[in-house]
PAZA-898879 format. One record per residue (C-alpha): x, y, z; residue in one letter. Coordinates in steps of 0.2 Angstrom, whole numbers, padded with zeros to 4 digits, always signed. Example, Ala and Ser with C-alpha at 12.3 -4.5 7.8 and 13.67 -1.06 7.14 Angstrom:
// residues 2
+0062-0022+0039A
+0068-0005+0036S
// end
This chain:
// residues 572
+0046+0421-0516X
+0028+0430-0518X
+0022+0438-0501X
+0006+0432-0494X
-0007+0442-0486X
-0022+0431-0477X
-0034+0436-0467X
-0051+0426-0460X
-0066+0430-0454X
-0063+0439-0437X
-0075+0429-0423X
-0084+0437-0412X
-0082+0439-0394X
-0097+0429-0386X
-0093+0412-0385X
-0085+0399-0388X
-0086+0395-0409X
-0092+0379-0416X
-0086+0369-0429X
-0097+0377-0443X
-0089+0395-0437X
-0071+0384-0438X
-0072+0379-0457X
-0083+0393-0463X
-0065+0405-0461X
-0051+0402-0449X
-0047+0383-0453X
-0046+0386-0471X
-0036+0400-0471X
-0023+0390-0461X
-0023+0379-0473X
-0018+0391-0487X
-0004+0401-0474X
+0003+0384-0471X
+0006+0376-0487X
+0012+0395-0494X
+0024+0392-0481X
+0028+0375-0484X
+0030+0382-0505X
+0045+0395-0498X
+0033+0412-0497X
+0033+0426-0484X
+0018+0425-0478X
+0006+0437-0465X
-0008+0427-0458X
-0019+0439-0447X
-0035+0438-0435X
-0043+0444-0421X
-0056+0444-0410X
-0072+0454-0414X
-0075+0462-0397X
-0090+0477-0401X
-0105+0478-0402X
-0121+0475-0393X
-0119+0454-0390X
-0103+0456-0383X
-0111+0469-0368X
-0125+0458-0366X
-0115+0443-0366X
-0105+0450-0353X
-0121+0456-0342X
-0127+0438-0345X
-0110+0434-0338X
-0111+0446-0324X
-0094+0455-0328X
-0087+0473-0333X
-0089+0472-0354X
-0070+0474-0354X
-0065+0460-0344X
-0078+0449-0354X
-0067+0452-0367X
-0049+0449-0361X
-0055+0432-0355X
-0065+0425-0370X
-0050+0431-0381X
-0038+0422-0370X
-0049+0408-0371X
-0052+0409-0390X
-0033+0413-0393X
-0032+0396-0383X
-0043+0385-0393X
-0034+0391-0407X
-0020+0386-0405X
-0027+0367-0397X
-0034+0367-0416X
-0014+0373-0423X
-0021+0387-0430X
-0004+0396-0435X
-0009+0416-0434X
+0006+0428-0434X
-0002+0436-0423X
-0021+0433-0414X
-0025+0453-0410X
-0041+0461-0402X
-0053+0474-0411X
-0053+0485-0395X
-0034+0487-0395X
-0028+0506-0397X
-0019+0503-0413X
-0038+0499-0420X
-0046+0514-0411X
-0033+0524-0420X
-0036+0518-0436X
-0055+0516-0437X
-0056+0535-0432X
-0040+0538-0445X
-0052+0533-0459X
-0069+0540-0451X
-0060+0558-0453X
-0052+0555-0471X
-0071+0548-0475X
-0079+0565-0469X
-0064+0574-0480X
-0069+0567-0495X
-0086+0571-0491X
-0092+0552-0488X
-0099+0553-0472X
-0117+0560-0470X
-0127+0566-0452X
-0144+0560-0450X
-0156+0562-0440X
-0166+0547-0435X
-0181+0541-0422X
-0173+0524-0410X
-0182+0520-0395X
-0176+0524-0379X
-0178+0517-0362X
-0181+0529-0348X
-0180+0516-0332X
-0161+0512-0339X
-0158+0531-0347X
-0152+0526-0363X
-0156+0523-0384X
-0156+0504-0385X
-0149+0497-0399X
-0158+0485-0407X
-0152+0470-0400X
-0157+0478-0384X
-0172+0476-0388X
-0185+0460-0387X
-0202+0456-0389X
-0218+0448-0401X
-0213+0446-0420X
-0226+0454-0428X
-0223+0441-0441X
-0222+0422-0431X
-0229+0427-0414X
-0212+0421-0406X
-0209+0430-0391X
-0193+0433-0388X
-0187+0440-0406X
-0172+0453-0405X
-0175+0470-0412X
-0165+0468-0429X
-0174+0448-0432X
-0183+0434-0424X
-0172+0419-0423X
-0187+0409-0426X
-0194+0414-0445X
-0178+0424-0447X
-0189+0440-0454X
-0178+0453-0451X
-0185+0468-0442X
-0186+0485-0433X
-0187+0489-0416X
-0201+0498-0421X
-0209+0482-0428X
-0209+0471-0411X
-0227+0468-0402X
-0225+0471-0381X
-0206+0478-0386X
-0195+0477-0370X
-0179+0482-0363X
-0166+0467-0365X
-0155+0475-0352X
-0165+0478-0338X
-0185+0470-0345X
-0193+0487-0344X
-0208+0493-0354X
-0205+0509-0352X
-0200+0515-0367X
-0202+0529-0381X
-0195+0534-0398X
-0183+0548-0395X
-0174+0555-0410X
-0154+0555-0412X
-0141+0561-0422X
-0131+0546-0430X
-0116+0545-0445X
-0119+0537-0461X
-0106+0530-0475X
-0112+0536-0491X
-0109+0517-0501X
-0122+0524-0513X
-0110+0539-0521X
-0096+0524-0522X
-0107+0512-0531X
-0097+0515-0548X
-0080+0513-0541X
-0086+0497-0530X
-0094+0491-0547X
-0079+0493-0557X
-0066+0485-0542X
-0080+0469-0539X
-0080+0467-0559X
-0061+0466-0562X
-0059+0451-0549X
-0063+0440-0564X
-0056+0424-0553X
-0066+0427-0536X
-0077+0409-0534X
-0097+0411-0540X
-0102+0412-0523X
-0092+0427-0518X
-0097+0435-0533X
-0115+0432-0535X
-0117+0439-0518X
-0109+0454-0518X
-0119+0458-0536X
-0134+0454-0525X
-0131+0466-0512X
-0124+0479-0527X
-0141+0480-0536X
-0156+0471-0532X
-0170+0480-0525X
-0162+0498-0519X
-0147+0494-0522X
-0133+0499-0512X
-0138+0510-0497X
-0128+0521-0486X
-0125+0511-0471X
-0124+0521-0452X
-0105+0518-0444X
-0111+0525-0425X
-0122+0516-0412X
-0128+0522-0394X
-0117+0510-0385X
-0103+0511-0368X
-0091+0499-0378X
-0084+0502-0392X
-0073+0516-0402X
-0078+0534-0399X
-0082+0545-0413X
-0070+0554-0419X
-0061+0564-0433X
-0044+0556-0432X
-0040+0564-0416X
-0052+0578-0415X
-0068+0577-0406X
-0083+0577-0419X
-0097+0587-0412X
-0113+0581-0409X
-0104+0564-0408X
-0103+0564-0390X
-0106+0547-0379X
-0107+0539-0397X
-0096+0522-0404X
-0092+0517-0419X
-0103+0503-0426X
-0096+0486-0425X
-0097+0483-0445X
-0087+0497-0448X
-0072+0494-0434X
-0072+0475-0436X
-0063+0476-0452X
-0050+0487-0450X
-0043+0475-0437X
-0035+0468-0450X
-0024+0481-0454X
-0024+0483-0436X
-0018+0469-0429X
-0003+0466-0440X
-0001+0484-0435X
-0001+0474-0418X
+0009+0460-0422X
+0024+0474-0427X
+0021+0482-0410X
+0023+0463-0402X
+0040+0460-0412X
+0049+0478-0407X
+0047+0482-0426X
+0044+0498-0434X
+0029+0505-0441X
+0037+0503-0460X
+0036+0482-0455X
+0017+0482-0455X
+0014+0496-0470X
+0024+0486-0480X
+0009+0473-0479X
-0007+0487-0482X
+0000+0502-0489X
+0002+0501-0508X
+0015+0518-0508X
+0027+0508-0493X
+0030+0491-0502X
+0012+0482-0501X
+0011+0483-0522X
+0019+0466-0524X
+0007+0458-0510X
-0006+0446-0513X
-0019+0449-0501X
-0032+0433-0496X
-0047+0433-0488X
-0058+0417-0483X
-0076+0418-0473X
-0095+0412-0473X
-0104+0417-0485X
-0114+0429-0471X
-0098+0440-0470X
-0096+0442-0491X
-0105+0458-0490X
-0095+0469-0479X
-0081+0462-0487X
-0086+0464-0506X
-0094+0481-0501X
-0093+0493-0484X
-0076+0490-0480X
-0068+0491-0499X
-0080+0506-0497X
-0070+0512-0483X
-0053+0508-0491X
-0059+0517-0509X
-0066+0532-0498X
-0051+0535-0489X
-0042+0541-0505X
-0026+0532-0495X
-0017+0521-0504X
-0022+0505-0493X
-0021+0486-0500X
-0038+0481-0508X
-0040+0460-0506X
-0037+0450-0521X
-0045+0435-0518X
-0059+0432-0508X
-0064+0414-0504X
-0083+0409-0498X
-0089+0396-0489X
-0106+0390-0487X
-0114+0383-0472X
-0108+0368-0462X
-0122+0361-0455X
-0125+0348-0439X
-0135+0330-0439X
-0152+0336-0448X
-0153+0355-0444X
-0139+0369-0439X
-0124+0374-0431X
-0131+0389-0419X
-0118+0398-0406X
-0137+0408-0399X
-0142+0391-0397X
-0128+0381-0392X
-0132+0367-0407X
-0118+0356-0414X
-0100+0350-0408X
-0091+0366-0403X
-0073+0367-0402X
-0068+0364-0386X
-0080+0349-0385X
-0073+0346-0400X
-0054+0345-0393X
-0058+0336-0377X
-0064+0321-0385X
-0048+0321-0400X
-0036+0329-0406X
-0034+0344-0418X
-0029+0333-0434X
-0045+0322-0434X
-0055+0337-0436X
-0047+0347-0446X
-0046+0331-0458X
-0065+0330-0458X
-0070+0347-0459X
-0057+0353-0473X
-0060+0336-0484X
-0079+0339-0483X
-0078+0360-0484X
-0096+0369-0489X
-0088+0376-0504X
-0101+0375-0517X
-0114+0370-0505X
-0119+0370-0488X
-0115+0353-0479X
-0117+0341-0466X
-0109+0334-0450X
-0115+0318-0446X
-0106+0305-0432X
-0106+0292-0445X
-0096+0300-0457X
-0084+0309-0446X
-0082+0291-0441X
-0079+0282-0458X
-0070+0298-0465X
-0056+0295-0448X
-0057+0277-0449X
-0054+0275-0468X
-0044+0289-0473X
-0034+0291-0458X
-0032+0276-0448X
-0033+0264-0465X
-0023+0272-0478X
-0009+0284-0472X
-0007+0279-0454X
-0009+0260-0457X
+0006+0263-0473X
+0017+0271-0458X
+0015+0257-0447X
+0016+0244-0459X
+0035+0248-0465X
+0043+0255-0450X
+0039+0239-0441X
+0043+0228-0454X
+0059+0237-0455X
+0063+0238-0440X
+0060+0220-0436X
+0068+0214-0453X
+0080+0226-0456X
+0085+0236-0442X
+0083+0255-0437X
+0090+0262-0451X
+0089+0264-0470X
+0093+0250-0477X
+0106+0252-0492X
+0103+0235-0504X
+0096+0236-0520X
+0093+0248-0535X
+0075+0254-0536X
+0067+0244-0552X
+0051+0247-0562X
+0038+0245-0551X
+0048+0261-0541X
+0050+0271-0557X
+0031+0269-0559X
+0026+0275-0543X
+0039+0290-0546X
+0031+0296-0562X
+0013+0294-0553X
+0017+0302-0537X
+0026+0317-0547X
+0009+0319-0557X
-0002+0317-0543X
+0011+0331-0533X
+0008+0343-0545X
-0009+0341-0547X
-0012+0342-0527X
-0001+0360-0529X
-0012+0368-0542X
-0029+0363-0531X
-0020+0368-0516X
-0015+0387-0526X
-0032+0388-0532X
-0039+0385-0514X
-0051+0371-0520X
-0050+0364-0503X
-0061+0347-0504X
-0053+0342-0522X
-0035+0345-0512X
-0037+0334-0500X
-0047+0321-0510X
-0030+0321-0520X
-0019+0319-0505X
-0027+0306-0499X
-0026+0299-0517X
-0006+0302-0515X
-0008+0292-0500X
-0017+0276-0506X
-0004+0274-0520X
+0009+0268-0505X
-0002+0258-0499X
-0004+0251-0516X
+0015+0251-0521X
+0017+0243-0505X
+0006+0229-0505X
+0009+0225-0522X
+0029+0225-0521X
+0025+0214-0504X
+0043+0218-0495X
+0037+0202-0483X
+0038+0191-0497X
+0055+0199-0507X
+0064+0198-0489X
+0064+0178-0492X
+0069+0177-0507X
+0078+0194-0512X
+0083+0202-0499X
+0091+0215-0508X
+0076+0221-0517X
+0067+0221-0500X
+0078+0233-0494X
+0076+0244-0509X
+0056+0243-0505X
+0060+0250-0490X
+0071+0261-0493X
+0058+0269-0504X
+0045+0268-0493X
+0056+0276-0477X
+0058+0291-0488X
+0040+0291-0496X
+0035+0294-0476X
+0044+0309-0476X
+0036+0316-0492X
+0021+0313-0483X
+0025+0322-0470X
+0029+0337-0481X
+0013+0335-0490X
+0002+0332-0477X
+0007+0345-0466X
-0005+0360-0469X
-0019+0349-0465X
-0013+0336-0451X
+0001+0346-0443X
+0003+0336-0428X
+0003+0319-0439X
+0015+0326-0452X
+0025+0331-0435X
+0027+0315-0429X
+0028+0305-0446X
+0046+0318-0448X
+0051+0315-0432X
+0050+0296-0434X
+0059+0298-0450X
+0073+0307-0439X
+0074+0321-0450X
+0069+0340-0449X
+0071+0345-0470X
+0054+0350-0472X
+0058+0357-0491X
+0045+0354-0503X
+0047+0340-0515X
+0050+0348-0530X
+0061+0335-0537X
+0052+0318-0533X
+0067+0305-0536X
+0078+0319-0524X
+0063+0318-0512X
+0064+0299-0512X
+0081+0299-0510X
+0083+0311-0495X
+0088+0300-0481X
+0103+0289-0487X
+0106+0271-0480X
+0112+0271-0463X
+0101+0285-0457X
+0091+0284-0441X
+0072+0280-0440X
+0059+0275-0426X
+0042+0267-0426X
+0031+0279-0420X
+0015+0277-0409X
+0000+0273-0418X
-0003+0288-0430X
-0023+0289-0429X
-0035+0277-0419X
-0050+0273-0427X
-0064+0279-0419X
-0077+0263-0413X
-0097+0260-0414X
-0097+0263-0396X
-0091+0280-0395X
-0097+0287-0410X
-0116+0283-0402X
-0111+0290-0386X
-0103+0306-0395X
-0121+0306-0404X
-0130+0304-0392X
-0120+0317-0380X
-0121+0330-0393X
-0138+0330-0399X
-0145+0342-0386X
-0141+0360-0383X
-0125+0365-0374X
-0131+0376-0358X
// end
């Protein structure tokens, strides 16, 4: 039994995630904790909510609400639509909690031990009518660049030429629309990436088997143009993590926060430092998972995210980890995902463009969607949602081939044989042919699903599933039942049990389905099929089964142009 560290993406406070936020991170690494599960590991799946920064105060002014309150309900409402999408955390935490203030000013003061940290001196504007340095996303005006008036201080949304408050024509205070503002300098902390370069170098070159996209990125962000650059940790800001040294004070640091980049990460440690507190368990039950001296040296540690997120994974928080010269668990795999895009243009949470996920919920359950948007991953390229293919991907592969093989053989057992298994007849060739494919095609579907190629795991599932069909329709039960009734019942049989296989397999993708397809076979052995003629041999003549309710409905023409239609705006 291996132990499994996973981690995705942590999604930031403001809002409600679309789809594209869903795949990008989260859903797959569901994926992964659940069929490592399934496969007999110990496994840790952590995230959190990201809950610093500057969008998360103006998202909560926007909301008319105290920044901390914003918080606690968006989290319980994420925490909420995570579980509608059977997301299966060990524990959902929050980067404001007290175990990550601890930690985030743990490794600021073993950064400033070792030397790593640097104070510099730097000119931010400042608003006078609202008495404070304004960040630059507090900050809006004229991109010098597009004339688009209402770029943010860091890039206009519109030509996406990222800036400095500096730059903007006409700037203005986004807090309170002031003009009455002037450059002011401040004291702020920088991590010094650039004296870890050699040691980030050497770690990023030994992960020979990270994908092409994680890689290429973090080289990019390694050595073109400047390089790597020494990146400030502290903002100007009410909410966040105050700036300390461990638990001392840091001079010169007062009123200050930590900067969201550098406390986002370290919620992962964080919240299974969480998850132990939530369990009664002492502090050895979560070093075991992050601390290399306290049992973490036999963990494989996971992570999956957008490509956006690949260089403060590849880069600032290893630099943090390395820095520290604590022996903290460095990932060993880190899995990429390009952009999911929607119906001709983007996804945009700023803009409210796409299917988001609680629309996505209140018009059908968590398996069709995860079905879709793991079978059509943006791993090696960015792609597209459309209604007609979400429609003929749920119609064909859902509804046509696994749900229509379910319905087919419990109601003609049922109504030929009875509720149980029937016990006639030996299995013949056409049997041991499908067992010698299936026990290929199962072992294939294991070494996608341990390599993470998501797309090529679930086009080889689906692939297990249409051989029932096939079996099925060639061994024609319907027709054997007339003339030998025996070997009809050993078609069953077959089937019955092949149901339960599916159940097995299918289950990281379509929990809810592989649910109801085990509790129809009247079983709760959800052990792996290791041993294919065991596995089709699990529930012995005379055991109990039911018919259940249609697995999946297809979607109709109707309702995929009213979705269309419905969806093609922006959400307000």
């Amino acid at each position: 039994m291996a132990r499994i560290l996973i981690t995705s993406a942590i999604p930031y406070i403001n809002g409600i995630k679309h789809l594209g936020n869903l795949v990008g991170s989260q859903l797959p690494a569901d994926l992964f904790a659940r069929y490592m599960r399934a496969r007999g590991h110990e496994v840790m799946f952590i995230c959190a909510t990201d809950e610093h920064g500057t969008p998360a105060e103006l998202a909560a002014a926007k909301a008319g609400k105290p920044v901390e309150v914003y918080c606690a309900e968006m989290h319980a409402v994420q925490a909420d639509l995570a579980r509608g999408f059977r997301l299966s955390f060990d524990h959902f935490g929050r980067s404001s909690s007290q175990r990550n203030h601890r930690l985030t000013q743990h490794f600021a003061g073993r950064l400033a031990e070792n030397g790593l940290i640097a104070e510099v001196s730097e000119k931010q504007v400042f608003s006078i009518d609202d008495n404070r340095f304004l960040p630059d996303r507090y900050i809006t005006g004229t991109c010098p660049n597009c004339g688009y008036e209402a770029a943010r201080g860091d890039q206009c949304e519109n030509c996406t030429k990222q800036l400095d408050p500096t730059d903007l024509i006409n700037p203005r205070s986004s807090i309170s629309g002031s003009t009455n503002l002037e450059v002011r300098e401040t004291k702020h902390l920088y991590l010094r990436q650039r004296a870890l370069k050699d040691k980030l170098e050497a770690w990023i070159d030994s992960k020979t088997d990270w994908p092409i996209l994680t890689t290429s990125i973090a080289k990019k962000w390694l050595n073109d143009g400047d390089g790597l650059q020494d990146r400030g940790i502290t903002r100007d800001l009410y909410w966040g993590i105050p700036v300390k040294k461990g638990s001392e004070d840091w001079p010169g640091m007062e009123g200050k926060v930590f900067y969201v980049w550098f406390d986002a990460p370290i919620e992962y440690i964080a919240g299974t430092a969480e998850w132990a507190d939530a369990n009664g368990l002492p502090d050895a039950a979560w070093e075991r998972w992050w601390r290399t001296d306290k049992g973490a040296a036999d963990v494989t540690y996971y992570q999956f995210m957008g490509k956006d997120n690949v260089p403060f994974h590849t880069l600032s928080f290893p630099a943090t980890i390395l820095g520290s010269g604590e022996p903290w668990k460095l990932v060993d795999y880190l899995k990429s995902f390009n952009y999911l895009n929607y119906d001709g243009g983007q996804f945009s949470t700023s803009q409210g463009r796409g299917v988001f996920m609680d629309q996505a919920l209140s018009i059908l359950p968590a398996d069709y969607w995860r079905w879709w948007l793991l079978s059509h991953a943006p791993e090696n390229s960015d792609s597209e949602f459309t209604w007609d293919n979400f429609q003929a991907s749920v119609n064909k592969d859902l509804a046509d081939v696994l749900g229509n093989f379910v319905s087919r053989v419990t109601k003609f057992a049922k109504s030929k044989l009875g509720e149980t298994i029937p016990a006639g007849g030996d299995f013949g060739p056409a049997e041991a042919a499908l067992i010698t494919d299936l026990s290929t095609r199962i072992r294939d579907y294991e070494t996608l699903m341990a390599q993470m190629e998501v797309r090529k795991a679930a086009a080889e599932l689906r692939a297990i599933w249409v051989i029932g069909n096939e079996y099925l329709q060639s061994a024609a039960p319907w027709s054997a039942v007339k003339t030998d009734p025996a070997r009809a019942e050993a078609i069953v049989r077959l089937s019955l049990n092949l149901i339960r296989v599916y159940a097995i397999l299918s289950q990281p993708f379509i929990p809810d389905a592989a649910a109801t397809m085990m509790q129809a076979m009247g079983s709760d052995d959800w052990s792996w099929p290791e041993d294919v003629p065991a596995a089709l041999n699990a529930l012995p003549a005379g055991h109990h089964f039911t018919v259940p309710e249609n697995l999946f409905r297809k979607i109709t023409d109707e309702e995929r142009a009213d979705w269309q239609q419905k969806f093609s705006g922006v959400r307000t």
